[in-house]
C-alpha positions as CSV (number, residue, x, y, z in Angstrom):
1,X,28.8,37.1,-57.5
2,X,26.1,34.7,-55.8
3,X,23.6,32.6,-58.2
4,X,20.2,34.1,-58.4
5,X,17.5,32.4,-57.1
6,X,15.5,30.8,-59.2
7,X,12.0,31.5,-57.5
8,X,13.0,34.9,-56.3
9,X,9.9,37.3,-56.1
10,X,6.6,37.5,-54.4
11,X,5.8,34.4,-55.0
12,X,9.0,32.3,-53.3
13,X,7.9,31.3,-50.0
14,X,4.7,29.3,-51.8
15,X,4.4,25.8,-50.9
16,X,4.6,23.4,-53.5
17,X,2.1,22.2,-55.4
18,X,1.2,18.9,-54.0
19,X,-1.2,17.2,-52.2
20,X,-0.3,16.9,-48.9
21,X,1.6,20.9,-49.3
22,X,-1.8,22.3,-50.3
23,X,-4.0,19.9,-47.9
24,X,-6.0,18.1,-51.1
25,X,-5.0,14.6,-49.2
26,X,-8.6,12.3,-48.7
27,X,-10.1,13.1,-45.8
28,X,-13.1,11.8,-43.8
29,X,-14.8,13.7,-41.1
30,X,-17.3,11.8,-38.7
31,X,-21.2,12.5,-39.0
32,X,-22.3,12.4,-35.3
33,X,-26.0,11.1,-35.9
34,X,-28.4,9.5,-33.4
35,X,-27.9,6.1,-35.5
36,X,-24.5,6.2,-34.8
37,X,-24.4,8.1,-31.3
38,X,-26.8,6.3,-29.2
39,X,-25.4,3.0,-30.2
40,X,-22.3,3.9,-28.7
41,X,-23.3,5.6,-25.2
42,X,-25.6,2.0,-24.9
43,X,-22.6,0.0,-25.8
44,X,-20.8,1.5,-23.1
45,X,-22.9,1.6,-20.6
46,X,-23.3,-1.9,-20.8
47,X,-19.5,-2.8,-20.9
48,X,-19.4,-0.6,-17.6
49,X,-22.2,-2.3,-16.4
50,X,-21.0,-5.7,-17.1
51,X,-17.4,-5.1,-15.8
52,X,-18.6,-3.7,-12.5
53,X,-21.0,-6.6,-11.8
54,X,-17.5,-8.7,-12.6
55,X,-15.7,-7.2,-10.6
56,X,-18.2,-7.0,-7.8
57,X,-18.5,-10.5,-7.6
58,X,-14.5,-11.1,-7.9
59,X,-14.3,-9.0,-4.8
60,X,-17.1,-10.6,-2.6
61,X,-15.8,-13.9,-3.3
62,X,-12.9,-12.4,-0.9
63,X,-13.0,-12.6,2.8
64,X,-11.3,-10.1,5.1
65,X,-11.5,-9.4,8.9
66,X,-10.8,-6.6,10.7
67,X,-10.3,-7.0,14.5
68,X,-9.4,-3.5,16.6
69,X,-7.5,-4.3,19.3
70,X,-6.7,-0.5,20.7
71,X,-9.0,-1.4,24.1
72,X,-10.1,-5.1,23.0
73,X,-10.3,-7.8,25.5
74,X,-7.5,-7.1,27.9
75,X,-5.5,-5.1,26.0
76,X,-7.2,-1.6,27.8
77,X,-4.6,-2.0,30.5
78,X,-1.6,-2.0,27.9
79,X,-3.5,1.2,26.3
80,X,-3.3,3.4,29.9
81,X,0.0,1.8,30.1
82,X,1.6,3.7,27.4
83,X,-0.2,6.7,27.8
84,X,2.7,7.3,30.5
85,X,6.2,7.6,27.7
86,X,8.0,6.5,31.5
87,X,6.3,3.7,30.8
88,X,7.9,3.0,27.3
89,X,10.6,0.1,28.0
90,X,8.3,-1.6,30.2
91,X,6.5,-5.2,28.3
92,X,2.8,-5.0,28.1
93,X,0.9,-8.5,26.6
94,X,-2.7,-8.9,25.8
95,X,-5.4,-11.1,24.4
96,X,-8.6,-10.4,21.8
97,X,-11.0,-13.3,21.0
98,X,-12.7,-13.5,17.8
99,X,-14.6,-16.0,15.8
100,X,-14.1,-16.7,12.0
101,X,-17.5,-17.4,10.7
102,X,-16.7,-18.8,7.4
103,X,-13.3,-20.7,6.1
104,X,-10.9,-18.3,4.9
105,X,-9.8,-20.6,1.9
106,X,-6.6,-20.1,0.0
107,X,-3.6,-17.9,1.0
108,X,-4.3,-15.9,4.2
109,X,-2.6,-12.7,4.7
110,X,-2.4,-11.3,8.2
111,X,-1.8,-7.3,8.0
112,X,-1.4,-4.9,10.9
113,X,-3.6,-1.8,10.1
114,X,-3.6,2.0,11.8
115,X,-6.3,4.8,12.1
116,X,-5.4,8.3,11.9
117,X,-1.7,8.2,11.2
118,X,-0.6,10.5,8.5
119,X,2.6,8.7,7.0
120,X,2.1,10.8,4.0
121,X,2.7,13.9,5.6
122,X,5.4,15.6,3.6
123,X,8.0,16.4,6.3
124,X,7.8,13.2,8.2
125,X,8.5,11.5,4.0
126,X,11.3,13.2,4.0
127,X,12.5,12.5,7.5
128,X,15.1,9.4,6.6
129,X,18.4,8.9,4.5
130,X,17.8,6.6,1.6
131,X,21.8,6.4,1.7
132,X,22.3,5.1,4.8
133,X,19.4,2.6,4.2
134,X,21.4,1.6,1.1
135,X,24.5,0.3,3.2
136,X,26.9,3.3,2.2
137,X,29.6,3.8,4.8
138,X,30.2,7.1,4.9
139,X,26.1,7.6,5.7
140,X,26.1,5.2,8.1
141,X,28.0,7.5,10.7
142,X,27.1,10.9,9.0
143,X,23.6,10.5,8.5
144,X,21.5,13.1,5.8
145,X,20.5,16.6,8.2
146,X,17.1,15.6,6.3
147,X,16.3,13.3,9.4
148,X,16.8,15.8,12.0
149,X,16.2,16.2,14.8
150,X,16.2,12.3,15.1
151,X,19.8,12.2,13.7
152,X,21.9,11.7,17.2
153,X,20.8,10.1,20.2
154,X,21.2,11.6,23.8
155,X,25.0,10.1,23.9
156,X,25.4,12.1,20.7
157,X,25.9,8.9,18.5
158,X,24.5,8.8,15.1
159,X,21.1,7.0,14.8
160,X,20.6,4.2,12.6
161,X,18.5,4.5,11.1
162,X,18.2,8.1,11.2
163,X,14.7,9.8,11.2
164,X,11.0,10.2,11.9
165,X,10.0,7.3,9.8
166,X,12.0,5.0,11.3
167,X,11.6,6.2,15.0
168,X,8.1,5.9,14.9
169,X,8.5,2.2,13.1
170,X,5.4,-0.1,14.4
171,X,6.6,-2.7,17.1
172,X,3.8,-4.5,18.2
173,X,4.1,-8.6,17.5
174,X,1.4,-10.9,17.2
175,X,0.8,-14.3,17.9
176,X,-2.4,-16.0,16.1
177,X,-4.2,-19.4,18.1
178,X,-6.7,-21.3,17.0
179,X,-8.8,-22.9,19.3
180,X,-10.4,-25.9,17.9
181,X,-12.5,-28.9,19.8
182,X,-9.9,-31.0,20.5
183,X,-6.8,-28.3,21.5
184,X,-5.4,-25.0,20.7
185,X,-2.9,-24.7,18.5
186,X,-0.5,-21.4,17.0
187,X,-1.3,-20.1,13.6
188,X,1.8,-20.9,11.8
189,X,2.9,-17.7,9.7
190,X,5.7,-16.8,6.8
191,X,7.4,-14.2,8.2
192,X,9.9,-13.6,5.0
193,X,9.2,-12.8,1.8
194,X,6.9,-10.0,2.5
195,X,8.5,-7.3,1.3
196,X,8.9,-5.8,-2.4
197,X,11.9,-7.5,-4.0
198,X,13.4,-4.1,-5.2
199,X,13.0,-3.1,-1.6
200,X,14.7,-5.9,-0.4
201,X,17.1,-6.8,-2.8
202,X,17.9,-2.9,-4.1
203,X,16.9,-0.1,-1.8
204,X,17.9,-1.9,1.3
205,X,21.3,-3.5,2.3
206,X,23.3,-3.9,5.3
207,X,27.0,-2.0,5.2
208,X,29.6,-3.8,3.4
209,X,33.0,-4.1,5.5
210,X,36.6,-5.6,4.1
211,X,36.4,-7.8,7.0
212,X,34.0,-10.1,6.5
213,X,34.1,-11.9,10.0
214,X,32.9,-9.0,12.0
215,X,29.4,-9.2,13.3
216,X,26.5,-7.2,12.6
217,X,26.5,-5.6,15.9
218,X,30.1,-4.6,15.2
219,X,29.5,-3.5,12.2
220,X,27.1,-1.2,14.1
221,X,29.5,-0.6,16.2
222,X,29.2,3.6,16.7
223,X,26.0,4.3,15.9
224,X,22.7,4.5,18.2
225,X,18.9,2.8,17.9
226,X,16.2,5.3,17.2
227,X,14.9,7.1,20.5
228,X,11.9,4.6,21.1
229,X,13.4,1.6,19.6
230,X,13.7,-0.8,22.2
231,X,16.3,-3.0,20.4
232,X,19.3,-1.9,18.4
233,X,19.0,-2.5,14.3
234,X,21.5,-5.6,14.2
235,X,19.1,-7.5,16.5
236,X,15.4,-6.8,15.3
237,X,15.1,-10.7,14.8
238,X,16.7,-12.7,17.4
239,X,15.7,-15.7,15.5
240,X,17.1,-15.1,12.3
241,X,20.8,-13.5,12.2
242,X,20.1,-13.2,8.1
243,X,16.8,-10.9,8.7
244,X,19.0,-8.2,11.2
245,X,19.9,-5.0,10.3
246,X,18.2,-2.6,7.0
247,X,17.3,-5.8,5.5
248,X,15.0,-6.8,8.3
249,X,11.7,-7.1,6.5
250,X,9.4,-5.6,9.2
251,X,11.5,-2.6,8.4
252,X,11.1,-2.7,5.2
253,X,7.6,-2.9,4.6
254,X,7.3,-0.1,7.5
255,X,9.7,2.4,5.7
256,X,7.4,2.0,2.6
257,X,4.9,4.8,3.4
258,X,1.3,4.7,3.3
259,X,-1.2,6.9,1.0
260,X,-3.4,7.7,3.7
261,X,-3.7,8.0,7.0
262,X,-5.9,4.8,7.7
263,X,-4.0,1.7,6.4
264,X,-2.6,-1.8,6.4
265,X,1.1,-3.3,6.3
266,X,1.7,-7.0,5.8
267,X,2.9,-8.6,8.8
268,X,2.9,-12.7,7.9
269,X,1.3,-15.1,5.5
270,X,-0.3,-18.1,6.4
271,X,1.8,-21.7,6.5
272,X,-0.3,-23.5,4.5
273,X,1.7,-26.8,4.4
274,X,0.7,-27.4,8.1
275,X,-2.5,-29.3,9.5
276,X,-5.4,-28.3,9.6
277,X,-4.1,-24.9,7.8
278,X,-3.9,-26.9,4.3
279,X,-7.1,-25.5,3.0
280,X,-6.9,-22.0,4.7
281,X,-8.0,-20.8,8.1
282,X,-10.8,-23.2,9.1
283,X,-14.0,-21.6,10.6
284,X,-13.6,-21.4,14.5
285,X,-12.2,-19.4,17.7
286,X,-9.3,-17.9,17.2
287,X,-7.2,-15.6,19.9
288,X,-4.4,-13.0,19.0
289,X,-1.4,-13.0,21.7
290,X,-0.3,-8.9,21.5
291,X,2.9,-7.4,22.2
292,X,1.2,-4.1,22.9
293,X,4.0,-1.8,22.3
294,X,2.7,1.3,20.0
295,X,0.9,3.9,21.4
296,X,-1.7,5.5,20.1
297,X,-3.5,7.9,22.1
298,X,-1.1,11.1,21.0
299,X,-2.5,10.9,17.4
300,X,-5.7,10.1,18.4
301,X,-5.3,6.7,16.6
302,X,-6.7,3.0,16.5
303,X,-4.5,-0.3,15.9
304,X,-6.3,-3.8,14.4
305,X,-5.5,-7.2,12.9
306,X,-6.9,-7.6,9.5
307,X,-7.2,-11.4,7.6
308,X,-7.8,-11.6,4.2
309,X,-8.0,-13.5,1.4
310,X,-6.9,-12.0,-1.8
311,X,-7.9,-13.0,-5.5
312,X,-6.8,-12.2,-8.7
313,X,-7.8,-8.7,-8.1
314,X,-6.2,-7.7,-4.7
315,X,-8.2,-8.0,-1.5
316,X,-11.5,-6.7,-0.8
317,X,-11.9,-2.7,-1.9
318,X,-15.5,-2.3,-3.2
319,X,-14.4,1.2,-5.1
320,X,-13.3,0.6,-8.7
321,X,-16.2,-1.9,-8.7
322,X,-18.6,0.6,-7.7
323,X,-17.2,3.1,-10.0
324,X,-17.6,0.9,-13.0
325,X,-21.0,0.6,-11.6
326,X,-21.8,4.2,-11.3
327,X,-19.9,5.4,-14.4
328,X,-22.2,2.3,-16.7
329,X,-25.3,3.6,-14.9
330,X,-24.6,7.5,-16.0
331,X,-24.2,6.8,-19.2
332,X,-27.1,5.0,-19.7
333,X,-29.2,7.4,-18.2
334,X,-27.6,10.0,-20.4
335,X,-28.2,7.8,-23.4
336,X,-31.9,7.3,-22.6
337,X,-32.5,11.3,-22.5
338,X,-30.8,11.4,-25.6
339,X,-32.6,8.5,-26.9
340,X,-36.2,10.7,-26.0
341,X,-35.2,14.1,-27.1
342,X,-34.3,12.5,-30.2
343,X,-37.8,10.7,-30.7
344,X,-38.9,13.9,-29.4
345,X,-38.2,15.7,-32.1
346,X,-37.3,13.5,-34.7
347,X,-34.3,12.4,-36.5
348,X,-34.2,15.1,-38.8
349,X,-35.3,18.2,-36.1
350,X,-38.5,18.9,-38.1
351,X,-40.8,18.8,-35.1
352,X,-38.2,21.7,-33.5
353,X,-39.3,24.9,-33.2
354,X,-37.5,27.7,-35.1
């Protein structure tokens, strides 16, 4: 026989008698009063306010410049150039002029920037093989059917790297001049380190090999460039054996797709440790030497060079400032309504009508 319960009856699923069981724990419920109300919505308008003025002034203390090169200078001849795809291996070099009106002081970042390109579109995202980039072997020469059709080339050799985004990677170079009193001389630009470090160190590597004497072209050795590559992967960088292959950092920064359609990639940071460049770009005439390579016209697209300065902050983008702005600005008109419907009819509602 089983031992009876000993609370067996109607009365056995009661909680116990205890504070917290029956809810008699201290409690303290808020009493939303104009005192205590309007305070608050003033308070926070000003801290909105205040931080958007901050960061207003953090921003303009910023310089950028955006120079669109698409027909610029002489650089409309390259744009009917490529309008023809026959024309595609054939060089094309131009030259823009600008002026810098105001020293660009501190670190200088030199971007490239395109109109109207949707990297974000979901199907051209998804158009690569994150193994293959990562240096595995048996991707390197069987590449993911995600990037077809750009998965073979017209020998029927295996792209690398496979794809839409890299086919389409941006291949224009750029050469910066300034043009002082005296002479002209090159912008001198860091060309490395611009890349995420997970991306360069983690998400990108080169295919290991037992033999460690082989070259990177051998290595390759197999596989085909991208349709409108016109260099293979293992010799993106002539100058630099070390920055050749998925690890080249122009690659890298490209295969990192952009948010929206109109954007900027890093393509160089300023050598400050060079005359007159110590301070920043000095105010002056400056010229940009273009390898005008991408085309643009079949997305209805623009190309430009973009310098800016960046703070603590990031680089120039007037938004979160302005929203601070805007946000501190509703609130304070929503407190002073508040604030007159409550003089209005009084603290206690006695001038309200039934």
């Amino acid at each position: 026989m089983g031992k009876a319960k000993a609370n067996a009856g109607p009365l056995a699923r009661r909680p116990d008698n205890s504070a917290f069981k029956q809810q008699r724990l201290p409690a303290w419920s808020p009493m939303l009063t104009a005192q205590t109300v309007l305070p608050f919505f003033y308070g926070m308008a000003t801290v909105c306010v205040l931080l958007g003025v901050w960061l207003l002034v953090t921003v303009q203390n910023t310089h950028e410049l955006k120079v669109d090169y698409t027909h610029a200078g002489s650089c409309d001849k390259c744009f009917e150039m490529r309008k023809n795809r026959s024309n595609a291996s054939q060089s094309c070099n131009c030259t823009v002029v600008f002026t810098i009106e105001n020293t660009f002081k501190g670190d200088v970042f030199f971007y490239y920037g395109l109109i109207n390109f949707h990297q974000n579109l979901r199907q051209y995202m998804d158009s690569r093989d994150d193994g293959q980039m990562i240096g595995r072997n048996k991707n390197l020469k069987n590449p993911s059917s995600y990037c077809e059709p750009f998965i073979k080339d017209k020998n029927g050799l295996p792209i690398a790297p496979c794809g839409a985004v890299a086919n389409s990677m941006f291949n224009d170079s750029f050469t910066l001049v300034y043009h002082s009193a005296a002479s002209s001389r090159v912008v001198p630009l860091f060309r490395k380190g611009i890349t995420w470090y997970t991306d360069k160190n983690v998400k990108f590597r080169n295919p290991q090999v037992e033999n460690k004497t082989l070259t990177l072209a051998q290595v390759f050795e197999g596989t085909g460039q991208p349709l409108y590559w016109q260099k293979p992967v293992y010799d993106l960088d002539p100058w630099d054996r070390n920055n050749n292959g998925f690890i080249n950092e122009d690659l890298i920064v490209w295969m990192r797709e952009a948010a929206f359609p109109n954007f900027k990639k890093l393509y160089g940071v300023l050598n400050r440790a060079i005359e007159p460049f110590t301070e920043g770009l000095p105010a002056g005439n400056y010229s940009v030497l273009i390898s005008y390579n991408f085309p643009v016209e079949y997305f209805q697209g623009r190309k430009e060079v973009v310098l800016s300065t960046v703070s603590w902050f990031g680089g120039q983008n007037n938004f979160l400032p302005i929203a601070y702005l805007v946000t501190g600005c509703l609130i304070l008109l929503l407190a002073v309504i508040l604030t007159a419907v409550w003089w209005k009819f009084g603290k206690n509602g006695q001038n309200m009508e039934e």
